[in-house]
DSSP file (Angstrom, degrees, kcal/mol; ACC not computed):
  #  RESIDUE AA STRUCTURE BP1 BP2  ACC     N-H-->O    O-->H-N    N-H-->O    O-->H-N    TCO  KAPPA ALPHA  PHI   PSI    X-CA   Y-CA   Z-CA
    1    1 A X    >         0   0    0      0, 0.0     3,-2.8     0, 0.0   103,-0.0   0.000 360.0 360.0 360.0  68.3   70.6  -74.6   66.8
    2    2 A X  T 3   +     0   0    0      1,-0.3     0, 0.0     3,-0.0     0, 0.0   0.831 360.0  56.4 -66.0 -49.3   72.5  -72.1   64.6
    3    3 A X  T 3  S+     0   0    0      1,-0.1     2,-0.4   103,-0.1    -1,-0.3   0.438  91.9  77.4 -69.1 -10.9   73.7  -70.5   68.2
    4    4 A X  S <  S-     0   0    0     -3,-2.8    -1,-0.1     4,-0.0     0, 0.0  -0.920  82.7-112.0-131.8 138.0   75.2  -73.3   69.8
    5    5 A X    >   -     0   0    0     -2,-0.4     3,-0.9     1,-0.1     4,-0.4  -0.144  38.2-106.8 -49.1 142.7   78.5  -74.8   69.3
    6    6 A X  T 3> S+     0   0    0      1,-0.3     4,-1.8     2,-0.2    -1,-0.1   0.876 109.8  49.3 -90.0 -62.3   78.5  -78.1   67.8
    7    7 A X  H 3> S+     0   0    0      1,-0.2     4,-1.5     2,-0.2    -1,-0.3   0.776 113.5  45.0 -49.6 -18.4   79.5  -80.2   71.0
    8    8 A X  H <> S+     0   0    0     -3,-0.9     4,-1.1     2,-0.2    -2,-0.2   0.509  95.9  67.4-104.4 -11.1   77.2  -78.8   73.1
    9    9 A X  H  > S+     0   0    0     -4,-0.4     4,-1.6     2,-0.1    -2,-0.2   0.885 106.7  53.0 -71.8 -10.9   74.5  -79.0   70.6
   10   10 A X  H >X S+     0   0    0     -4,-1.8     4,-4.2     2,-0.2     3,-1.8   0.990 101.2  55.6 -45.0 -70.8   75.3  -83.0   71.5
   11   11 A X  H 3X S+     0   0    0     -4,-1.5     4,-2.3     1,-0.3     5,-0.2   0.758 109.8  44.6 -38.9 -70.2   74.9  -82.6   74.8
   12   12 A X  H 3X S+     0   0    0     -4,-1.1     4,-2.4     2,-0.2    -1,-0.3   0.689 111.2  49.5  -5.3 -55.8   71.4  -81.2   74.2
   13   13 A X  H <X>S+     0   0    0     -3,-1.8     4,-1.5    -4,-1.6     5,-0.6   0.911 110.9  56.2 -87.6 -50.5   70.3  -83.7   71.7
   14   14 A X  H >X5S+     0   0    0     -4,-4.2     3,-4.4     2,-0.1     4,-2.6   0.952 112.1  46.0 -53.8 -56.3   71.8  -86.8   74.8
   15   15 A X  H 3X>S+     0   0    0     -4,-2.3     4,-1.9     1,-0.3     5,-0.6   0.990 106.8  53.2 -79.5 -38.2   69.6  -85.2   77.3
   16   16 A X  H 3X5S+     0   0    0     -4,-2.4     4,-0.8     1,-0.2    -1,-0.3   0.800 115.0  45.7 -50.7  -3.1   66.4  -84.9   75.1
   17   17 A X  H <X5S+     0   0    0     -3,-4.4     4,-2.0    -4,-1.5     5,-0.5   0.830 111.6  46.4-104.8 -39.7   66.8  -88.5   74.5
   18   18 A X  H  X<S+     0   0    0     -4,-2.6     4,-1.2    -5,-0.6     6,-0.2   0.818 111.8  55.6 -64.3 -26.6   67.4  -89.5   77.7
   19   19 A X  H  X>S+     0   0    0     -4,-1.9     5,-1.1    -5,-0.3     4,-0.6   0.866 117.8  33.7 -41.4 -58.7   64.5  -87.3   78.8
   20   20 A X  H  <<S+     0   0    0     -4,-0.8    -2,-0.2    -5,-0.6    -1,-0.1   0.630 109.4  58.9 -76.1 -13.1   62.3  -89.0   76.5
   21   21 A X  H  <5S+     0   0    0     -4,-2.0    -1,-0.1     1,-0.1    -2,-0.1   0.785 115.0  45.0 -81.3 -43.7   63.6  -92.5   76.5
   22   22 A X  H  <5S-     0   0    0     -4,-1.2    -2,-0.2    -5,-0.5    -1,-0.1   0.691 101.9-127.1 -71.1 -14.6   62.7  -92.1   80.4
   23   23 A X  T  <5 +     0   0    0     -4,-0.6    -3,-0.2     1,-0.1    -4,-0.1   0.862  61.9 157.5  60.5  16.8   59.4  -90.6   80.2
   24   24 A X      < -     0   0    0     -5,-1.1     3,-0.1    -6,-0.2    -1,-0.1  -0.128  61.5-125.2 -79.9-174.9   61.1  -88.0   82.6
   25   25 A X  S    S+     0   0    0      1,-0.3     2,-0.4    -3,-0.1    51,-0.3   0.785  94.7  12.6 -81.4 -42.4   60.4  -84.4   83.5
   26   26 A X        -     0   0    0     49,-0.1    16,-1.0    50,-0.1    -1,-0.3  -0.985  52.6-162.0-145.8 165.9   64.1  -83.7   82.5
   27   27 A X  E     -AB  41  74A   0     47,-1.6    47,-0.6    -2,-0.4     2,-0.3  -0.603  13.7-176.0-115.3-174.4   67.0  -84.8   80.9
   28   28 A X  E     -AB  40  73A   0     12,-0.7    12,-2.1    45,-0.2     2,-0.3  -0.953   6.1-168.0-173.4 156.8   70.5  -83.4   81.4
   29   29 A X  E     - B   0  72A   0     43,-1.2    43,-1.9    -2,-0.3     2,-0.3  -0.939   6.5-164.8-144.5 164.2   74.0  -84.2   79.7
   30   30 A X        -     0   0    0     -2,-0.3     8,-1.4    41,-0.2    41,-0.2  -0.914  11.5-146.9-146.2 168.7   77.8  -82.9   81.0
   31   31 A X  B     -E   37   0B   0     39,-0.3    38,-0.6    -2,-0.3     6,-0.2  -0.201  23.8-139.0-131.6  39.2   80.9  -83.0   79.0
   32   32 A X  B >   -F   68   0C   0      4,-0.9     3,-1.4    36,-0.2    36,-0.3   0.750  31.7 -99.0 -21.2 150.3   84.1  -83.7   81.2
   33   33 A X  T 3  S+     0   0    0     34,-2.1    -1,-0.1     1,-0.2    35,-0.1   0.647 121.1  58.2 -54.6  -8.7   86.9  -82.4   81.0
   34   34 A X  T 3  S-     0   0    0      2,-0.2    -1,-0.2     1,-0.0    -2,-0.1   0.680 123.2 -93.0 -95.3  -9.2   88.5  -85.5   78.9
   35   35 A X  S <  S+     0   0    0     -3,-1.4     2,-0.5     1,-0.2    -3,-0.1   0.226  88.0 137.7 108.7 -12.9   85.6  -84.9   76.0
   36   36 A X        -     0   0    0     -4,-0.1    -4,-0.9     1,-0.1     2,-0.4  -0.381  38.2-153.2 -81.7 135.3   83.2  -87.8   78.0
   37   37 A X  B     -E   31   0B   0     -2,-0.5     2,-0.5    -6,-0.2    -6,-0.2  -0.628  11.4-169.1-103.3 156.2   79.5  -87.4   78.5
   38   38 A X        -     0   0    0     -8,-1.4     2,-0.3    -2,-0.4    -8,-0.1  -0.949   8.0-166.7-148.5 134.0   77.2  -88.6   80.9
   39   39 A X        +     0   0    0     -2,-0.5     2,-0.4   -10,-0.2   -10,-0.2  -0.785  11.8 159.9-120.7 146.2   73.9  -88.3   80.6
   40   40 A X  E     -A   28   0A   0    -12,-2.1   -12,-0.7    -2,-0.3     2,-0.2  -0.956  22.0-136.2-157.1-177.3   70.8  -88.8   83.1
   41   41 A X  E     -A   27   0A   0     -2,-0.4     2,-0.6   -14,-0.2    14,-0.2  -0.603  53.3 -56.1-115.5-175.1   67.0  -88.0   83.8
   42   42 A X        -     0   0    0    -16,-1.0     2,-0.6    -2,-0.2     9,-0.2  -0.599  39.5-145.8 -80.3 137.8   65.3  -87.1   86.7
   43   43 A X  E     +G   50   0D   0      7,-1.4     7,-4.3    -2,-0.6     2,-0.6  -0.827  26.0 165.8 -97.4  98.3   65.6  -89.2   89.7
   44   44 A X  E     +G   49   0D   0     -2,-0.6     2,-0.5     5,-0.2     5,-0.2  -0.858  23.3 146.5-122.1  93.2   61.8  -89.2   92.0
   45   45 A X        -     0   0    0      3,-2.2    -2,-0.0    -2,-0.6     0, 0.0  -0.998  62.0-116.0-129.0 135.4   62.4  -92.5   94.6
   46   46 A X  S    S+     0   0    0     -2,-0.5    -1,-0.2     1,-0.2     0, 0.0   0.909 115.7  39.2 -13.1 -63.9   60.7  -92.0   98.1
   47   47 A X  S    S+     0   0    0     -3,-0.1     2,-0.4     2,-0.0    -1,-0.2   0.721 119.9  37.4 -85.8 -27.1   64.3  -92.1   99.5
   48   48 A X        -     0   0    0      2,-0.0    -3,-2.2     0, 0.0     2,-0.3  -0.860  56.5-172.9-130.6 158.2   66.3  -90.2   97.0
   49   49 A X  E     +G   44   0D   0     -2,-0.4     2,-0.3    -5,-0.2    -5,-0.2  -0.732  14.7 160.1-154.4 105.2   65.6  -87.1   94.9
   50   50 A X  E     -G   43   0D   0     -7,-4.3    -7,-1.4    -2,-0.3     2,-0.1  -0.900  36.2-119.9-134.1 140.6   68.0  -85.5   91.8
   51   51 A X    >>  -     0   0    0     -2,-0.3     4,-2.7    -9,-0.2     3,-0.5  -0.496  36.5-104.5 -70.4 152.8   67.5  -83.4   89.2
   52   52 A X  H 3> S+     0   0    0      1,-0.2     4,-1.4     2,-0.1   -12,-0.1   0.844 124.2  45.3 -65.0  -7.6   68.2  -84.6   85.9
   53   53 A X  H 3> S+     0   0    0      2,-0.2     4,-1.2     3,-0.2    -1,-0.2   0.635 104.6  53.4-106.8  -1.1   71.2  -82.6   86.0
   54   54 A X  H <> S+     0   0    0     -3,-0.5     4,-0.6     2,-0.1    -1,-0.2   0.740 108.6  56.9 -77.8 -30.3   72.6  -83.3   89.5
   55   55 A X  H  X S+     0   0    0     -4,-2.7     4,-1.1   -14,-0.2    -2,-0.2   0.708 107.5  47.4 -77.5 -29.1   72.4  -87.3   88.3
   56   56 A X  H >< S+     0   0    0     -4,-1.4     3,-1.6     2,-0.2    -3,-0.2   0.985 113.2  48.8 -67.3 -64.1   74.6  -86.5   85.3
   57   57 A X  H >X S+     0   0    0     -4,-1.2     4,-2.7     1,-0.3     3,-0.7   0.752 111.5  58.8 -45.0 -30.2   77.0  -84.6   87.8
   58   58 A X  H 3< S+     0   0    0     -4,-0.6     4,-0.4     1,-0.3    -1,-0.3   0.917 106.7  36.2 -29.2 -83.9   76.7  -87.5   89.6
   59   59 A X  T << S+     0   0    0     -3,-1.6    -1,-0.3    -4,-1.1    -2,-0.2   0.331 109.1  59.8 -80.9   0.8   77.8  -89.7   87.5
   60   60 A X  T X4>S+     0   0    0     -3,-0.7     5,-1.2     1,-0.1     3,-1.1   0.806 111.4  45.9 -94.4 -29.8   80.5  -87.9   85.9
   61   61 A X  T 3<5S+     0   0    0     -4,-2.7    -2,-0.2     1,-0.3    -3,-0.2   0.477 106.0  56.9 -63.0  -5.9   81.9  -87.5   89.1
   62   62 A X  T 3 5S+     0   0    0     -4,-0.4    -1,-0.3     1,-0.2    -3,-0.2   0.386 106.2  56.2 -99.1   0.8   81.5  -91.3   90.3
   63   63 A X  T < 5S-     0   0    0     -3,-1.1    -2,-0.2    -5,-0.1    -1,-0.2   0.438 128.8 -94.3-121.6   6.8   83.4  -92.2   87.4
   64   64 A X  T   5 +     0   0    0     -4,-0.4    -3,-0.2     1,-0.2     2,-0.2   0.704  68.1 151.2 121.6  37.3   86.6  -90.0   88.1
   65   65 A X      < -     0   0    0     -5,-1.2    -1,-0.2     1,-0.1     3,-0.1  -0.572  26.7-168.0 -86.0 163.9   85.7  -86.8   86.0
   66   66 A X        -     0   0    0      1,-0.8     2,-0.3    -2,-0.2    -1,-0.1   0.488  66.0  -6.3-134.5 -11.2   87.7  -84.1   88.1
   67   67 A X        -     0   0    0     -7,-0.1   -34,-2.1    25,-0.0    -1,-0.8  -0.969  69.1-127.5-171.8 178.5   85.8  -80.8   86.2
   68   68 A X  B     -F   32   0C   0     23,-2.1    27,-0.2   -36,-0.3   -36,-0.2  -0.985   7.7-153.8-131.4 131.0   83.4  -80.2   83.3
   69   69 A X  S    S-     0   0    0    -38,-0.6    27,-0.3    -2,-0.3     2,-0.3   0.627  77.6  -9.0 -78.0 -14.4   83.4  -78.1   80.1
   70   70 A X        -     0   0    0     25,-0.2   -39,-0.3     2,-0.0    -1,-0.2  -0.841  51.2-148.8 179.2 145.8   79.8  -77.9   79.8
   71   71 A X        -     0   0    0     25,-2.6    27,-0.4    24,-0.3     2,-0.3  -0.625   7.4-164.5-103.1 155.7   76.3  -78.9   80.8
   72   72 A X  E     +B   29   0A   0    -43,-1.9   -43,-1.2    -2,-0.2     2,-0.2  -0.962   7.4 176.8-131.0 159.3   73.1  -79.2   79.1
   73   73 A X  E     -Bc  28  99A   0     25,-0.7    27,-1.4    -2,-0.3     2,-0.3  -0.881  10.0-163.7-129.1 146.7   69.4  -79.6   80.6
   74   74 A X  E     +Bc  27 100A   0    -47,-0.6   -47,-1.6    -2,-0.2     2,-0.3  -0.810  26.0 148.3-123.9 170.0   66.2  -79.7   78.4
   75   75 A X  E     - c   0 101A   0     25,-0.8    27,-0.5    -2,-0.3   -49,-0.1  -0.972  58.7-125.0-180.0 151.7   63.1  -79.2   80.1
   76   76 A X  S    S+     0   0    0    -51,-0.3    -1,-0.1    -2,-0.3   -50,-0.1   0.583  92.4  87.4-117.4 -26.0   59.6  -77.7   79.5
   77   77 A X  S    S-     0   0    0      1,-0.1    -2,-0.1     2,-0.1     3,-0.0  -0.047  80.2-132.2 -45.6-173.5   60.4  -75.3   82.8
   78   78 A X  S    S+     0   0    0     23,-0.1     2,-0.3    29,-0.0    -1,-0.1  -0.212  77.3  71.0-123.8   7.8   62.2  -72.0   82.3
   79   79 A X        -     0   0    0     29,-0.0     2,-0.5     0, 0.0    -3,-0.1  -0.992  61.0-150.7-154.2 143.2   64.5  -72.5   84.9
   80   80 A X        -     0   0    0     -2,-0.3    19,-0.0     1,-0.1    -5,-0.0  -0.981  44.6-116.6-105.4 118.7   67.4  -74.4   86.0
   81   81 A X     >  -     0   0    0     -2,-0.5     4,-1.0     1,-0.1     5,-0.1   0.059  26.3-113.0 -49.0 168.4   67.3  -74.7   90.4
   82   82 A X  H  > S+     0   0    0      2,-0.1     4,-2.7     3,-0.1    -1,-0.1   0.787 105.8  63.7 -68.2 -29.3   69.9  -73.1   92.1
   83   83 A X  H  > S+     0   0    0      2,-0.2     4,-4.8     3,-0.2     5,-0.2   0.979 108.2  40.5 -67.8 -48.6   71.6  -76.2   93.6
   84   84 A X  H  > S+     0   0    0      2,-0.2     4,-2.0     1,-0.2     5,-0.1   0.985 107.6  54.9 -75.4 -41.1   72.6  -77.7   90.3
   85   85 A X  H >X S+     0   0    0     -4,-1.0     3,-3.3     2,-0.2     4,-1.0   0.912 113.1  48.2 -37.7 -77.6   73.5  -74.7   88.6
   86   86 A X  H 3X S+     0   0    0     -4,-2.7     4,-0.6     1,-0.3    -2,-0.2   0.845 110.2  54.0 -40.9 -60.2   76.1  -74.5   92.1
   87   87 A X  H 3X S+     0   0    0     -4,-4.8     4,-1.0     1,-0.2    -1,-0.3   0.840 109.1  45.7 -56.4 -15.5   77.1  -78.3   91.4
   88   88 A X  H XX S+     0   0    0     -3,-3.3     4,-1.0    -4,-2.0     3,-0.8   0.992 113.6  48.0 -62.8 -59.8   78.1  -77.3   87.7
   89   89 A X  H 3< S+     0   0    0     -4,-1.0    -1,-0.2     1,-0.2    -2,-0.2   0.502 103.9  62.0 -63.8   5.5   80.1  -74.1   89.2
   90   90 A X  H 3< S+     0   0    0     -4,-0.6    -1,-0.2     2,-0.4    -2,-0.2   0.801 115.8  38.0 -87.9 -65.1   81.8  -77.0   92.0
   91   91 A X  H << S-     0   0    0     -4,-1.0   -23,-2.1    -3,-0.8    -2,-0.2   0.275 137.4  -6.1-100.9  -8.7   83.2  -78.4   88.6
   92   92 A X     <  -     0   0    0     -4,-1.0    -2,-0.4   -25,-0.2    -1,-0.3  -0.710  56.3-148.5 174.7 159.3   84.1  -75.4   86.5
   93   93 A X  S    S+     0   0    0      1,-0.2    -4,-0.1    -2,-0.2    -2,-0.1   0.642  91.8  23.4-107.0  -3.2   83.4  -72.1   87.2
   94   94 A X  S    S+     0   0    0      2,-0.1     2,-0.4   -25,-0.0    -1,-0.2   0.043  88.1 125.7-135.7  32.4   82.8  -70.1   83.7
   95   95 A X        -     0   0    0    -27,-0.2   -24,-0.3     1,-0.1   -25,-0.2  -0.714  69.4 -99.5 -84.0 122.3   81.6  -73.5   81.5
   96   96 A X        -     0   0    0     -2,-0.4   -25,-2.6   -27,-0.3     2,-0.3  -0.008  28.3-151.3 -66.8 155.5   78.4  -72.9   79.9
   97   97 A X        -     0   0    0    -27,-0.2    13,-1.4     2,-0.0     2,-0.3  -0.928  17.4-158.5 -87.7 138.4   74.7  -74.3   81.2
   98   98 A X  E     - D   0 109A   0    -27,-0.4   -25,-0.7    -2,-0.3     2,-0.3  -0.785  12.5-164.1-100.0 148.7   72.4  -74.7   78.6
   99   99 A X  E     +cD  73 108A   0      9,-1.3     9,-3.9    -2,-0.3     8,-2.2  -0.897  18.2 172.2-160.0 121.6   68.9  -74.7   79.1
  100  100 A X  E     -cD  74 106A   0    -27,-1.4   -25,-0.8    -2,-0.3     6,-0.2  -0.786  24.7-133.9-139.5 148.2   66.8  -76.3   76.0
  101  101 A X  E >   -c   75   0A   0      4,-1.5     3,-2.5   -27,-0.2   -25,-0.2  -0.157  44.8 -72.3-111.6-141.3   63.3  -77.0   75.9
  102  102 A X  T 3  S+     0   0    0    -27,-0.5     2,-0.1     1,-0.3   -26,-0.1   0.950 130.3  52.5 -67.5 -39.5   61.6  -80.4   74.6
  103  103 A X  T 3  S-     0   0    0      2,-0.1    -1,-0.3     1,-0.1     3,-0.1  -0.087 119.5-107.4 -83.6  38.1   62.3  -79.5   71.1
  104  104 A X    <   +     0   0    0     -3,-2.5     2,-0.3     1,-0.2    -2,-0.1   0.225  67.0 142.6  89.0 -37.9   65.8  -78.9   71.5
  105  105 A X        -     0   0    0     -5,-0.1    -4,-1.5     1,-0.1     2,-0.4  -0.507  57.2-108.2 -79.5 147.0   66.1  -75.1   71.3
  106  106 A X  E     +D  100   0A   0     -2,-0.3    -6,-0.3    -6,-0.2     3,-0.1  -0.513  42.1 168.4 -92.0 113.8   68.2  -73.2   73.2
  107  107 A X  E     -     0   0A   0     -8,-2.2     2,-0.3    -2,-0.4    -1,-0.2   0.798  64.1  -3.6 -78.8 -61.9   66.3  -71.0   76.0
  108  108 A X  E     -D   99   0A   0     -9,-3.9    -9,-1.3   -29,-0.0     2,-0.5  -0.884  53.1-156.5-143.9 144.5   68.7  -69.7   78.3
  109  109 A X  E      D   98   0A   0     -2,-0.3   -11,-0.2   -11,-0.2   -13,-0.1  -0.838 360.0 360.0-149.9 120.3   72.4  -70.0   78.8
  110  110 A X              0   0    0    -13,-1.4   -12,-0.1    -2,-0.5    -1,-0.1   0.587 360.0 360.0 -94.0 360.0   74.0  -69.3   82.4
């Protein structure tokens, strides 16, 4: 990934594993503002429903992260929804999204 900065190429490489370790549809990683990541898949329960990148926000925010330098999500879609993209922008407002597909390469960046 000659194009992406070496920490976010992390990020990338946590959600493809957590994407594959899960046998999910996606994976997703965040960076915090202290340098911690948190990483998560998609979440499909009757009662609840997250994108893999709304469950990392999730969870960086249930563990006291207070903004984020960057997000990752890998993905065989083309697209990141609108809602999580908005929860990234809740938690910084110019940090990049990355959007990587199963093998890692860099698609898209909002």
């Amino acid at each position: 990934m000659p194009d992406v900065d070496p920490e976010n190429a992390k990020l990338i490489t946590l959600a493809r594993s957590v994407r594959a370790r899960n046998g999910a549809e996606e994976g997703a990683a965040v960076r915090d503002l202290d340098g911690r990541t948190y990483n998560a898949s998609t979440v499909s329960l009757p009662s609840l429903k997250l994108t893999a990148l709304q469950a990392a926000i999730a969870a960086a925010v249930s563990s006291g992260a207070e903004g984020l330098e960057a997000a990752a999500v890998v993905t065989e879609s083309n697209r990141v929804d609108g809602e999580s993209l908005a929860a990234v922008r809740d938690l910084t407002p110019t940090g990049p999204v990355l959007l990587a597909n199963l093998s890692g390469e860099l698609r898209k960046q909002f």
